[in-house]
KELUM-7517 format. One line per field, with one value per atom (N, C-alpha, C): residue in three letters; atom name; x negated, y, z negated. Coordinates in nm, 3 decimals, decimal comma. Layout:
bator [ala  ...]
bafi [CA  ...]
px [X  ...]
py [Y  ...]
pz [Z  ...]
END
This chain:
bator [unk  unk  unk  unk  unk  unk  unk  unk  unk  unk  unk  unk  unk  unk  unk  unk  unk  unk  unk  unk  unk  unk  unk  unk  unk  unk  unk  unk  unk  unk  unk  unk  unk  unk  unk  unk  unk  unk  unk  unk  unk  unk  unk  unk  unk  unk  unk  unk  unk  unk  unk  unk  unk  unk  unk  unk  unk  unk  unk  unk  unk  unk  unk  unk  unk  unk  unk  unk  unk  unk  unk  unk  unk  unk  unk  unk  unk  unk  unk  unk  unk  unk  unk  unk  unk  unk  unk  unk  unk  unk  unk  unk  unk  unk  unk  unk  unk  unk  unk  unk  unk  unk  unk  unk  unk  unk  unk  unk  unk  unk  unk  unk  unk  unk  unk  unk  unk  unk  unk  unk  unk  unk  unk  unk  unk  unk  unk  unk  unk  unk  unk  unk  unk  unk  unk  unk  unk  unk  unk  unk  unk  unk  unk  unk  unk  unk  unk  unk  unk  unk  unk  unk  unk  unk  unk  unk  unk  unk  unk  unk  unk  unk  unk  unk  unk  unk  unk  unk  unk  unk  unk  unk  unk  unk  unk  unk  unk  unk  unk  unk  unk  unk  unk  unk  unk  unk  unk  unk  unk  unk  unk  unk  unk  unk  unk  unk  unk  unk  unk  unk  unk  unk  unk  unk  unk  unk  unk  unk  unk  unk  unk  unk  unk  unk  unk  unk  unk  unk  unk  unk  unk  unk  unk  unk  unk  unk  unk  unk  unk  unk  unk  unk  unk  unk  unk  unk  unk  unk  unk  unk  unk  unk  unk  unk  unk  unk  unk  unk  unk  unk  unk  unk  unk  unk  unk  unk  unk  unk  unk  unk  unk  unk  unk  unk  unk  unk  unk  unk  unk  unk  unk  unk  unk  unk  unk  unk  unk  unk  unk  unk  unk  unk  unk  unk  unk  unk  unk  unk  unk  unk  unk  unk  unk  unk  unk  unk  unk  unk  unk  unk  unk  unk  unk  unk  unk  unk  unk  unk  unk  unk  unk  unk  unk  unk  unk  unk  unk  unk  unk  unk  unk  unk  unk  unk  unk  unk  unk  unk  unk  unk  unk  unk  unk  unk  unk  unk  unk  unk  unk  unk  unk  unk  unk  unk  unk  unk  unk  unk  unk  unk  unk  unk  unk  unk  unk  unk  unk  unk  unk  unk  unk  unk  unk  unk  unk  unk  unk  unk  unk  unk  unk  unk  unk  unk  unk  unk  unk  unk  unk  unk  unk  unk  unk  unk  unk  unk  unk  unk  unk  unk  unk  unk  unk  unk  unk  unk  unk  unk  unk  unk  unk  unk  unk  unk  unk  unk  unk  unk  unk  unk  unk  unk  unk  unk  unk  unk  unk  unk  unk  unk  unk  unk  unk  unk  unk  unk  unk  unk  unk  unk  unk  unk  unk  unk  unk  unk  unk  unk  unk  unk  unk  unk  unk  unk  unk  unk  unk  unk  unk  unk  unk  unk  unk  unk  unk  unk  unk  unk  unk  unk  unk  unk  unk  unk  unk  unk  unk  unk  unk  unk  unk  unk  unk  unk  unk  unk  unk  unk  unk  unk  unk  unk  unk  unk  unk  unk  unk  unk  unk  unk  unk  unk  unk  unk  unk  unk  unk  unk  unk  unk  unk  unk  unk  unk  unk  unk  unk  unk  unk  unk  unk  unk  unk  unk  unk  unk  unk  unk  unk  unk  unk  unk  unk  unk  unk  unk  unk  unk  unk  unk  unk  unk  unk  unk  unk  unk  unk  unk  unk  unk  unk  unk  unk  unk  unk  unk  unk  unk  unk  unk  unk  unk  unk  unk  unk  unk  unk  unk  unk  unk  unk  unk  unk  unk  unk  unk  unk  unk  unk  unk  unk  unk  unk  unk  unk  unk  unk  unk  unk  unk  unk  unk  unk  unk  unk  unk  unk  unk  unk  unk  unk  unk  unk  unk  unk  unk  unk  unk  unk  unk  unk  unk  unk  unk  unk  unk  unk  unk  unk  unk  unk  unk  unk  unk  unk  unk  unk  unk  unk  unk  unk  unk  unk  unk  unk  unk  unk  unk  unk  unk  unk  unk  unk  unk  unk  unk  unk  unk  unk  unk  unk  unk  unk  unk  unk  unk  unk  unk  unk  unk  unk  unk  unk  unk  unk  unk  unk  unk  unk  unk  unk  unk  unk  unk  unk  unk  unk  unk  unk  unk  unk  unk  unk  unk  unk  unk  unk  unk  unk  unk  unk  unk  unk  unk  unk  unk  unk  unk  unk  unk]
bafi [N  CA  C  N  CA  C  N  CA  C  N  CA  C  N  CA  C  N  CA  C  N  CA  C  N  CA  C  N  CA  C  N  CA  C  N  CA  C  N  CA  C  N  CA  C  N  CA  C  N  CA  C  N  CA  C  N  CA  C  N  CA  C  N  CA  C  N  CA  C  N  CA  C  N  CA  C  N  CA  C  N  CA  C  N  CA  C  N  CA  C  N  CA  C  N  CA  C  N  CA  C  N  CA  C  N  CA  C  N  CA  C  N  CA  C  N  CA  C  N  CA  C  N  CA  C  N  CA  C  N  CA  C  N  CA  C  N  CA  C  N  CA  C  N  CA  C  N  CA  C  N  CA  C  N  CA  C  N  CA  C  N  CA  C  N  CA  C  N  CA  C  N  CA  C  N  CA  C  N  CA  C  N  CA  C  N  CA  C  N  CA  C  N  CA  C  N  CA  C  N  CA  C  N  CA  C  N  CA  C  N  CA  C  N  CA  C  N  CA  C  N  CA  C  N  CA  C  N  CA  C  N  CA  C  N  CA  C  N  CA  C  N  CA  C  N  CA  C  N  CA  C  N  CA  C  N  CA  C  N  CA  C  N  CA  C  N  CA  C  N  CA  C  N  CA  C  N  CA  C  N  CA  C  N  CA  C  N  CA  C  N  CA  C  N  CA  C  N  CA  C  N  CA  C  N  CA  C  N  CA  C  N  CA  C  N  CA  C  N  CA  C  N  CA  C  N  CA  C  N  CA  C  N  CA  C  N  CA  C  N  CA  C  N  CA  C  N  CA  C  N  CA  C  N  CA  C  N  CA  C  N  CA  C  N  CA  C  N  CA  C  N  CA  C  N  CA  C  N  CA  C  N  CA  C  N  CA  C  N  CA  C  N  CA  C  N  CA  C  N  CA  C  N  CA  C  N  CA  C  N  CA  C  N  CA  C  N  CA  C  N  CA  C  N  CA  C  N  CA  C  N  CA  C  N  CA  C  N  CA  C  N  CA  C  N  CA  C  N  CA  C  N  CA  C  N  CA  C  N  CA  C  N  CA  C  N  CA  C  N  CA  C  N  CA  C  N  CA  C  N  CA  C  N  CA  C  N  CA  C  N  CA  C  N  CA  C  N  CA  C  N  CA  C  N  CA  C  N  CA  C  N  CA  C  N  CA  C  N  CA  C  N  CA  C  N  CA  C  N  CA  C  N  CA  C  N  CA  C  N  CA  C  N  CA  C  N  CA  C  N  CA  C  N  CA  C  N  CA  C  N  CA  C  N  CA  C  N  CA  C  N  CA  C  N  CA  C  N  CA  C  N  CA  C  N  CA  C  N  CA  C  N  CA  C  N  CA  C  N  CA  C  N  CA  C  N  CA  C  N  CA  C  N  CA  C  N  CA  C  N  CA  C  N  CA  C  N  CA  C  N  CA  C  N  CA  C  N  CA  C  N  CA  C  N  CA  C  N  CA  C  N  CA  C  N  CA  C  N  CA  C  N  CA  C  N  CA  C  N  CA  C  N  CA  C  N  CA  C  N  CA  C  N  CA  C  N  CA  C  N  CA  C  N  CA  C  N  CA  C  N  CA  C  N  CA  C  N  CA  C  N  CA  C  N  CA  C  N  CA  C  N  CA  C  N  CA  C  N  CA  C  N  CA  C  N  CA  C  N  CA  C  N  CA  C  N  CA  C  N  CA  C  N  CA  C  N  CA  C  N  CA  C  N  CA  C  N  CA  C  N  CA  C  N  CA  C  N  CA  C  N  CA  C  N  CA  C  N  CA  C  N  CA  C  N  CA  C  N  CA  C  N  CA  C]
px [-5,194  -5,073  -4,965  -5,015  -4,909  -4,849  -4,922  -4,869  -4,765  -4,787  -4,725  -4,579  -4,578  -4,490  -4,396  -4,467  -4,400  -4,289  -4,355  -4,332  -4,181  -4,195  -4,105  -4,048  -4,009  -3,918  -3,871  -3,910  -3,818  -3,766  -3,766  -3,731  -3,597  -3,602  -3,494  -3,409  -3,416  -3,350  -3,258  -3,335  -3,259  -3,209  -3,222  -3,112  -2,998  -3,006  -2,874  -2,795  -2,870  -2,793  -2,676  -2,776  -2,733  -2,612  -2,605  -2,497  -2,409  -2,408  -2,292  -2,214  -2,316  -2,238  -2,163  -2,214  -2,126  -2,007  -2,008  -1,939  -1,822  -1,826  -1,744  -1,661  -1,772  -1,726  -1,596  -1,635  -1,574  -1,439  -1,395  -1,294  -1,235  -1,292  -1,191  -1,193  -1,221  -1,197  -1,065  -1,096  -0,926  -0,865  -0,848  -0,713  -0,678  -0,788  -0,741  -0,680  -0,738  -0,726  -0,606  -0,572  -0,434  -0,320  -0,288  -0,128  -0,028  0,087  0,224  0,288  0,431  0,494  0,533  0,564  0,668  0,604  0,429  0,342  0,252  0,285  0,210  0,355  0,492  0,610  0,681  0,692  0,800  0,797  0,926  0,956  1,009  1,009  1,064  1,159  1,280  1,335  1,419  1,354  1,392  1,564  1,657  1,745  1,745  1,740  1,715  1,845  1,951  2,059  2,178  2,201  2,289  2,422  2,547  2,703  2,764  2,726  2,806  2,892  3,017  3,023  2,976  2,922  2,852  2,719  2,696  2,516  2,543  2,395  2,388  2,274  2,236  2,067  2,020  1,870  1,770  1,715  1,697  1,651  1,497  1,395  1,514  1,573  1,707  1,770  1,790  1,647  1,632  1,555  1,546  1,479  1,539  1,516  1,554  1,414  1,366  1,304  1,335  1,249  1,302  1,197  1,164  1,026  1,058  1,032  0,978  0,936  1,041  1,017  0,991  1,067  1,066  1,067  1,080  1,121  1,289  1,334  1,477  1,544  1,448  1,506  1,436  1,496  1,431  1,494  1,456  1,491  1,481  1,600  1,625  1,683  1,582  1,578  1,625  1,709  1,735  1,743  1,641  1,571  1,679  1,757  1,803  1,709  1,704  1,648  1,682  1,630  1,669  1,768  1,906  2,000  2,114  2,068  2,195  2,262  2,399  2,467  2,542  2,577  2,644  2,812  2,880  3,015  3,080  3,212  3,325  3,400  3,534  3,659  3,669  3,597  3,544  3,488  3,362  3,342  3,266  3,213  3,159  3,145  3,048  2,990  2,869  2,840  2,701  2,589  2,587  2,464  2,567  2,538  2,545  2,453  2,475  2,383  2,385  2,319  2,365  2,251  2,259  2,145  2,192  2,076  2,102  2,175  2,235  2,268  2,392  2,430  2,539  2,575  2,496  2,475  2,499  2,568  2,649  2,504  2,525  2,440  2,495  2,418  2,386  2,317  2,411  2,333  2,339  2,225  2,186  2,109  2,106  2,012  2,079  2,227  2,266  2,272  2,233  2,272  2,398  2,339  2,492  2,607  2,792  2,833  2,814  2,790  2,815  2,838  2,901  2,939  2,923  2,872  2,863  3,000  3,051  3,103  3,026  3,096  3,024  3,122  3,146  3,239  3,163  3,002  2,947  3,042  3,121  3,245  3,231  3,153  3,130  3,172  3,111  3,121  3,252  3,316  3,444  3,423  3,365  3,338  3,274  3,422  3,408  3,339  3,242  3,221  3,207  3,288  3,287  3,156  3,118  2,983  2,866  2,887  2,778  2,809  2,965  2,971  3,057  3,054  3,077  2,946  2,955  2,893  2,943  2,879  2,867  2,900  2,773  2,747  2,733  2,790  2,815  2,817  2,718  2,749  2,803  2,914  2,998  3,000  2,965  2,993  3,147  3,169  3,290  3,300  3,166  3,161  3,147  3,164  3,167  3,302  3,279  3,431  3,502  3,579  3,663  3,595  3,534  3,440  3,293  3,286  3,171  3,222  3,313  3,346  3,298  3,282  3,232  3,314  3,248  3,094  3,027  2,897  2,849  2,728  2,665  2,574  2,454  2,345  2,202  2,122  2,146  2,017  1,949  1,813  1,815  1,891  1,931  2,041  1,952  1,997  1,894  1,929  1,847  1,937  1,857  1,859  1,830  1,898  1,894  1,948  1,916  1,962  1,914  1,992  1,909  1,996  1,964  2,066  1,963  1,860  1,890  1,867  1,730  1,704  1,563  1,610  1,488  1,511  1,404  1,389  1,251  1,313  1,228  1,254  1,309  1,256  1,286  1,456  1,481  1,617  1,709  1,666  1,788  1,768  1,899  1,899  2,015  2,013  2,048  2,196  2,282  2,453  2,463  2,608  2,634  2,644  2,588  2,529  2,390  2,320  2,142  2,109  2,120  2,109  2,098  1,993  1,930  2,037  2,065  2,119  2,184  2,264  2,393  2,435  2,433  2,468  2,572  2,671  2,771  2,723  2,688  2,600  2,682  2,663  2,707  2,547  2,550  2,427  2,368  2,263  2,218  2,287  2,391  2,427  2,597  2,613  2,786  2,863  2,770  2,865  2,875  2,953  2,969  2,909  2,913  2,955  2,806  2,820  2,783  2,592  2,460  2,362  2,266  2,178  2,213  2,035  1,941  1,829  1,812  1,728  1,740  1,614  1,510  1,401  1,307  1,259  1,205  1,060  0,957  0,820  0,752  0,672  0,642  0,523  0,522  0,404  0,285  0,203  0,068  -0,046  -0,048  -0,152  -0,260  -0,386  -0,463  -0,575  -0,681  -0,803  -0,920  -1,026  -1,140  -1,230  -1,264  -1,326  -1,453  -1,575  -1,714  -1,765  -1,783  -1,925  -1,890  -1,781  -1,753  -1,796  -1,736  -1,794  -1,914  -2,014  -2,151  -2,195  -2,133  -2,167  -2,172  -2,063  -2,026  -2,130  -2,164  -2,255  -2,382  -2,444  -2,590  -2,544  -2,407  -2,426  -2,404  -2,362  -2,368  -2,505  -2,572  -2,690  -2,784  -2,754  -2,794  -2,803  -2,666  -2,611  -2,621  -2,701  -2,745  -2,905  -2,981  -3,101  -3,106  -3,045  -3,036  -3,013  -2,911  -2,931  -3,025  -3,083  -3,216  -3,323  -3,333  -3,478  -3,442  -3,294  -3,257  -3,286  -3,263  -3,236  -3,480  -3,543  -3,666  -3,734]
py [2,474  2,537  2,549  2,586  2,627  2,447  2,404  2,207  2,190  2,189  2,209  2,256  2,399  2,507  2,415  2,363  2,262  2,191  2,136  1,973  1,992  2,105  2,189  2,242  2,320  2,375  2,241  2,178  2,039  1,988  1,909  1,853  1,949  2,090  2,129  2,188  2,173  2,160  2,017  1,926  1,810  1,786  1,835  1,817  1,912  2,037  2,106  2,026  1,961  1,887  1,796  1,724  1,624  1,657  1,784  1,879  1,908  1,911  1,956  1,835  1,755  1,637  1,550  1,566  1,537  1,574  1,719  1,841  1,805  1,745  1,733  1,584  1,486  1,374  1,376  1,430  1,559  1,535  1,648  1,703  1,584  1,479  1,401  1,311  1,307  1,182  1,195  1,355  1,422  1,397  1,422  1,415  1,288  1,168  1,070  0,959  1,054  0,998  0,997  1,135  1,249  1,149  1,075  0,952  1,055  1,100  1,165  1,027  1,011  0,924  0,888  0,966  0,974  0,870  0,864  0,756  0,678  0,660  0,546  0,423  0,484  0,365  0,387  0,372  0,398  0,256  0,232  0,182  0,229  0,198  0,243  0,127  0,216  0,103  0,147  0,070  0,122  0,037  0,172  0,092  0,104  -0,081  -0,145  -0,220  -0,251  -0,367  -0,238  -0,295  -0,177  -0,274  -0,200  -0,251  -0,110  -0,069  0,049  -0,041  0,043  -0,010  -0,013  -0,149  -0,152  -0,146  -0,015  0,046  0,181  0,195  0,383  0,438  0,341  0,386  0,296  0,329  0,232  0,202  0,148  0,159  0,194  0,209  0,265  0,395  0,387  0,487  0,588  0,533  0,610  0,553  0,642  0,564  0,625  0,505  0,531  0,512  0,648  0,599  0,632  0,538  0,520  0,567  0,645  0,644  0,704  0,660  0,710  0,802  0,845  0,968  0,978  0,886  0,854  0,687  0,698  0,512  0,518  0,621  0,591  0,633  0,722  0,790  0,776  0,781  0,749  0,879  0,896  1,049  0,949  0,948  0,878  0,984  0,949  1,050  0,956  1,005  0,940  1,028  1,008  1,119  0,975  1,060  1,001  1,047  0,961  0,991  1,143  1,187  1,330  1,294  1,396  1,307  1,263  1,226  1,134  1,225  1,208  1,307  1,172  1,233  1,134  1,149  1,028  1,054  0,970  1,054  1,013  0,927  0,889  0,811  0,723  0,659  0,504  0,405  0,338  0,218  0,252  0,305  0,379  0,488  0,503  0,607  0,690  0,764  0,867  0,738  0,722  0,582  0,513  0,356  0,263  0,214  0,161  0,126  0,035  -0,130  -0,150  -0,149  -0,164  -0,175  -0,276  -0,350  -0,465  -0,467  -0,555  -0,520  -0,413  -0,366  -0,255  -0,186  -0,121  -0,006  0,109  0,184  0,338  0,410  0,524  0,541  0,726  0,790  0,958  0,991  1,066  1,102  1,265  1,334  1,443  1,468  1,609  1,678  1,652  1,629  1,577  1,657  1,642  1,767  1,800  1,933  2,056  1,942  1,941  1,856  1,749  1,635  1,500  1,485  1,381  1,359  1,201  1,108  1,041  0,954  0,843  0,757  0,639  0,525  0,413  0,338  0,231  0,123  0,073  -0,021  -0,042  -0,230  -0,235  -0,385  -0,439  -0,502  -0,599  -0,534  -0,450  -0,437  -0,454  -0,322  -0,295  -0,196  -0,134  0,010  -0,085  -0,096  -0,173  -0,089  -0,086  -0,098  -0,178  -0,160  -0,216  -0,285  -0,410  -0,437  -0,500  -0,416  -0,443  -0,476  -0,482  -0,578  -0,465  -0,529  -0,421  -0,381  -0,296  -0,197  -0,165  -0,123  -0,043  0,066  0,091  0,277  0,354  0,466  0,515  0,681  0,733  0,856  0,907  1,001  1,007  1,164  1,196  1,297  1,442  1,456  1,508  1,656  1,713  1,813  1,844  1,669  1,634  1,630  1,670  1,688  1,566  1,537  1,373  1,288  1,203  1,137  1,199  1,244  1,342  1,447  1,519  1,687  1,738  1,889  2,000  1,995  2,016  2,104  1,936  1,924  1,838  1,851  1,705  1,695  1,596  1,650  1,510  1,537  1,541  1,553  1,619  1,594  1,485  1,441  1,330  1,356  1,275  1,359  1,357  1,367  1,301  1,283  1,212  1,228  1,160  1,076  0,936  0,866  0,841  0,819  0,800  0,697  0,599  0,495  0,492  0,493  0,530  0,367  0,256  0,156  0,160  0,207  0,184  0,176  0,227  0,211  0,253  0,129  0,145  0,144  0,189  0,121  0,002  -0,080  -0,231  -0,266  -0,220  -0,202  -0,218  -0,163  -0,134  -0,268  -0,354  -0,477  -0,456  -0,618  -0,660  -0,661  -0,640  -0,681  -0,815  -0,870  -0,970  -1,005  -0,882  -0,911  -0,955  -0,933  -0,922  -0,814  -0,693  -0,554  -0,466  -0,383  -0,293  -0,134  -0,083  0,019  0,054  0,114  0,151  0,286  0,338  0,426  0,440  0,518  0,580  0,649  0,675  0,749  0,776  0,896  0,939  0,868  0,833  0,770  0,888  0,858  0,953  0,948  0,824  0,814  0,864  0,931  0,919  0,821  0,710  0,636  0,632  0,547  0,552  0,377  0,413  0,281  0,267  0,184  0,095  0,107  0,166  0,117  0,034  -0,046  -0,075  -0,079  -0,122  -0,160  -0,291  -0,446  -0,580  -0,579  -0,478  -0,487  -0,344  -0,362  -0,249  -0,280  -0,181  -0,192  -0,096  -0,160  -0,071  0,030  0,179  0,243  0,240  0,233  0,238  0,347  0,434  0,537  0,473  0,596  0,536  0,591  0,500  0,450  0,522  0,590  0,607  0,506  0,488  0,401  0,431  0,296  0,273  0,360  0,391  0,472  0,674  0,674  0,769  0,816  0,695  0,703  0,706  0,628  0,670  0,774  0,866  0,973  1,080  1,057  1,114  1,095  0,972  0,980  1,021  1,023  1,084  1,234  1,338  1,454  1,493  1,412  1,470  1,447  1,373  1,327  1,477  1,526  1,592  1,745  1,742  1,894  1,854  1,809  1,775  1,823  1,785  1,800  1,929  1,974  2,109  2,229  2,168  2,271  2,251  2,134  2,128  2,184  2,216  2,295  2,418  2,475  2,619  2,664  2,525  2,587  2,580  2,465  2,516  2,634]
pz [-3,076  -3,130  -3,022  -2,904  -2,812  -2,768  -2,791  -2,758  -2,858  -2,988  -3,111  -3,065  -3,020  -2,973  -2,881  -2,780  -2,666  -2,742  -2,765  -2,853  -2,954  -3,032  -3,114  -2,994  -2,948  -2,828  -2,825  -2,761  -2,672  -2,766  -2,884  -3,018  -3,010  -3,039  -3,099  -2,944  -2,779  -2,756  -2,696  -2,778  -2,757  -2,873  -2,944  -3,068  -3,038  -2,970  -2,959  -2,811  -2,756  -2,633  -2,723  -2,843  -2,892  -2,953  -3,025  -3,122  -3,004  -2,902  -2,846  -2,751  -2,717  -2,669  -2,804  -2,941  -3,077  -3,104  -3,067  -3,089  -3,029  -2,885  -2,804  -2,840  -2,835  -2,883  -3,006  -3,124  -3,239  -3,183  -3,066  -3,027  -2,963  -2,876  -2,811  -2,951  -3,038  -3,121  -3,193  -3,202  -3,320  -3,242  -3,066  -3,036  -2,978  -2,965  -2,942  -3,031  -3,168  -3,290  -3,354  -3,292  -3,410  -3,365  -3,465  -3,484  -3,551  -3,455  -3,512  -3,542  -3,624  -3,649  -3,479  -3,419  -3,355  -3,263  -3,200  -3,174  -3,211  -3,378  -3,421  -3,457  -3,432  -3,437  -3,357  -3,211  -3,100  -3,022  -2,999  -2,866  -2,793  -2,637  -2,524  -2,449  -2,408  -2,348  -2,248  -2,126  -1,963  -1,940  -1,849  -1,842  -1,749  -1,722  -1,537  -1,512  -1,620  -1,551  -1,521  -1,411  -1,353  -1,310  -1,392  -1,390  -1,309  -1,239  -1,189  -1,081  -1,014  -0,921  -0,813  -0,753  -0,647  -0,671  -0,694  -0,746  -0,774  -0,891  -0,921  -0,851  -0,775  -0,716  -0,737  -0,757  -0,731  -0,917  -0,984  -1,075  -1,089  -1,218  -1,360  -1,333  -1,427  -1,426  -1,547  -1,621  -1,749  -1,828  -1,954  -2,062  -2,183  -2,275  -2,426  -2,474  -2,576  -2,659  -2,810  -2,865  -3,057  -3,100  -3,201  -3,252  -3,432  -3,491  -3,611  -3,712  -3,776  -3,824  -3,971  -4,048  -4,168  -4,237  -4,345  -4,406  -4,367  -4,345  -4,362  -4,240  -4,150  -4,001  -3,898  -3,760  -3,648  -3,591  -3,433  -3,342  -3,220  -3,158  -3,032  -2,903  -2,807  -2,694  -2,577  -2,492  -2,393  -2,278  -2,185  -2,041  -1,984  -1,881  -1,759  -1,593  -1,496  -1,355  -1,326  -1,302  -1,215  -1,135  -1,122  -1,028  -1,086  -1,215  -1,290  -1,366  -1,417  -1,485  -1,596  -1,688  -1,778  -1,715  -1,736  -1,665  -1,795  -1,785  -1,911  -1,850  -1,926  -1,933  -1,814  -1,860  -1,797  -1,819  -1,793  -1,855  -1,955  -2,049  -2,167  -2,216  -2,268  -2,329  -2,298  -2,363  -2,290  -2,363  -2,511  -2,526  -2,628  -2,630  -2,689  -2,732  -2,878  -2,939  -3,062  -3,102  -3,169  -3,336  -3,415  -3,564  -3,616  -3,673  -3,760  -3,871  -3,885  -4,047  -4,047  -3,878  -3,907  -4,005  -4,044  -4,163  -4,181  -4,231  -4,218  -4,202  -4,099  -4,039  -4,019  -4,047  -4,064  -3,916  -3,806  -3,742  -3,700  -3,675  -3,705  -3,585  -3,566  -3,449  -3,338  -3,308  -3,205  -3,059  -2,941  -2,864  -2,840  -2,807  -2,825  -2,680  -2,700  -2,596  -2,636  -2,760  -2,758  -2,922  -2,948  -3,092  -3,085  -3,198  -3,270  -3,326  -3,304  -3,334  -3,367  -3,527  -3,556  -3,603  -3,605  -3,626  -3,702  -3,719  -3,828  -3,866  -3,770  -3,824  -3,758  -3,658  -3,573  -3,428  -3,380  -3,245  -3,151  -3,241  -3,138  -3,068  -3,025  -2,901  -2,747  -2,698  -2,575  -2,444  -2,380  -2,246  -2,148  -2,016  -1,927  -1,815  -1,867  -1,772  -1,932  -2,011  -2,070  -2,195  -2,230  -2,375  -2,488  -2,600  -2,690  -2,813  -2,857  -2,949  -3,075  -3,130  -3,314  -3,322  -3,250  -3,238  -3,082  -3,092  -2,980  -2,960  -2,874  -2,861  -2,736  -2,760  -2,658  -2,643  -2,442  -2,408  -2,416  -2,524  -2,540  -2,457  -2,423  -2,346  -2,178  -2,142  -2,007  -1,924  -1,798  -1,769  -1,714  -1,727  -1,678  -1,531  -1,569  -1,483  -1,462  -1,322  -1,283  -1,283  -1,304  -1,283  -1,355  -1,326  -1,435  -1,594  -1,671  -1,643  -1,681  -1,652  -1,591  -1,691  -1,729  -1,851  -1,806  -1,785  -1,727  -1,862  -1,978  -2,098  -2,084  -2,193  -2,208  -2,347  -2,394  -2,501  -2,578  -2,753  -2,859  -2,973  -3,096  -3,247  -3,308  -3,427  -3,539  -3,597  -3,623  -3,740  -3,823  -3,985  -4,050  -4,145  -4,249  -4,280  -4,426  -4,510  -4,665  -4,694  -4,694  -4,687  -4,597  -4,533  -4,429  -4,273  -4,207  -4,056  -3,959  -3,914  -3,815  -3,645  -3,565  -3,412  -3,413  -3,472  -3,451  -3,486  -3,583  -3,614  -3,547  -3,396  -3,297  -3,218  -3,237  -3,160  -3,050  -3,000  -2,882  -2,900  -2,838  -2,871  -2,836  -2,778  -2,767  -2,579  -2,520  -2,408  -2,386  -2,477  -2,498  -2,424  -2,466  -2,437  -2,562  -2,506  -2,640  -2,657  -2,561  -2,506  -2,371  -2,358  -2,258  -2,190  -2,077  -2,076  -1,998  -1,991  -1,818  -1,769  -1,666  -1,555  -1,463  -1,352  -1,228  -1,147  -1,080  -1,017  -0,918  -0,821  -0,757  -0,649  -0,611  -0,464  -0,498  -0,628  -0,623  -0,743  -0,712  -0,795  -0,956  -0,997  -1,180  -1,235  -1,355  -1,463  -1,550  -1,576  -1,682  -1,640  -1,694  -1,706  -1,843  -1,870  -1,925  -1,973  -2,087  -2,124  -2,188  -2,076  -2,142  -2,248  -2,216  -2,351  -2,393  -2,461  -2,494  -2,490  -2,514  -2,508  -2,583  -2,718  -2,815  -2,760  -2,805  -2,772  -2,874  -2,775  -2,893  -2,874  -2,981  -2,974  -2,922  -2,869  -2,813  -2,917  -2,897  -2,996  -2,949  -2,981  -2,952  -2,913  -2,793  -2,744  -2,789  -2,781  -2,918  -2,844  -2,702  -2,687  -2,686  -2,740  -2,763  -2,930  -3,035  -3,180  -3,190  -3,083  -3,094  -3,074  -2,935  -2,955  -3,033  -3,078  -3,251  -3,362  -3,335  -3,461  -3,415  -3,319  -3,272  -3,278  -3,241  -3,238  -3,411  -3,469  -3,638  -3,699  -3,641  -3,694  -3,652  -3,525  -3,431  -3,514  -3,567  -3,631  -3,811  -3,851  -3,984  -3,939  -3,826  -3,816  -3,821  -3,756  -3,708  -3,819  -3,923  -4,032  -4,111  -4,149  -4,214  -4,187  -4,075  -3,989  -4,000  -4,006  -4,068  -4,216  -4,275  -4,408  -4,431  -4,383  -4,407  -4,404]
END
């Protein structure tokens, strides 16, 4: 009996080893699992071509990303370098941007200090260095060039298109450029930065020997209530 006893002891604490290394498995699976819109449809897009004068630093000097919110809306974030400030009345705008199909376009959530302009007619919103544009959001709360009061993002909004609108949407102008910014650089200087591609994000997957573990600790915590409920 007392062998019996052994034998039973060990059985059921390797089934609770098993239930909690499951358990755990469990937990990294939800969160490696859990797809928001925002990272199961994003691209990212680094801006490395630099029209400032002279130079704004060292690149990148930022990023745009697009991601996915609806069939009909996207939320576009643009983090500049630490350092950088958006600068006015000069060779652009705070972002440029162009969409296929130039399509009247709803934009919303904008940060506090910038407003929304769209031409939507073939790319008349000229900047210097990097071409012309559609769409454009422009620092109206920035002070003339780099002066106060002074704006580094990160700058943010929603668009939305009744017709449909994915990441992909957002194309190249007639420079082959995805997006644009005016920048104060880190060394002083101004102008034109710019993004030549983007790079889609992809949630990440539960790797197999993790799902196995998953399935030995459910197997584990099924045993386990059965020997309760006997």
């Amino acid at each position: 009996m007392t062998r019996v006893r052994f034998v039973e002891k060990g059985l059921a604490d390797l089934l609770r080893t098993a239930a909690v290394a499951g358990a755990l498995a469990i937990g990294s699976v939800l969160v490696a699992g859990t797809v928001t819109p925002a990272s199961a449809n994003a691209i990212t897009y680094s801006l490395t071509t630099d029209d400032c004068t002279g130079t704004c630093g060292t690149a990148p000097f930022g990023t745009v990303t697009v991601s996915s919110i609806s069939t009909t809306e996207v939320s576009v974030d643009l983090t500049l370098k630490a350092g950088e400030v958006f600068a006015t009345g000069g060779a652009g705008d705070a972002l440029l941007f162009d969409i296929t199909g130039d399509p009247s376009i709803t934009v919303s959530g904008l940060t506090s200090g910038f407003t929304a302009t769209s031409t939507a007619s073939g790319q008349s919103i000229h900047a210097d260095g990097t071409g012309s544009w559609d769409y454009s959001i422009d620092c109206t709360g920035c002070g003339h060039g780099t002066s106060p009061p002074q704006f580094s993002g990160p700058l943010d909004f929603d668009v939305t298109v009744a017709g449909g609108i994915t990441p992909a949407s957002f194309v190249k102008n007639g420079n082959s450029l995805f997006f644009a910014t005016d920048i104060g650089g880190t060394n002083g200087k101004t102008g034109d930065v710019a993004a030549p591609t983007g790079v889609p994000v992809t949630p990440s997957v539960p790797e197999p020997a993790s799902v196995a573990i998953l399935g030995v600790g459910m197997f584990a915590l099924g045993l386990i209530r059965r020997r309760r409920t006997q």
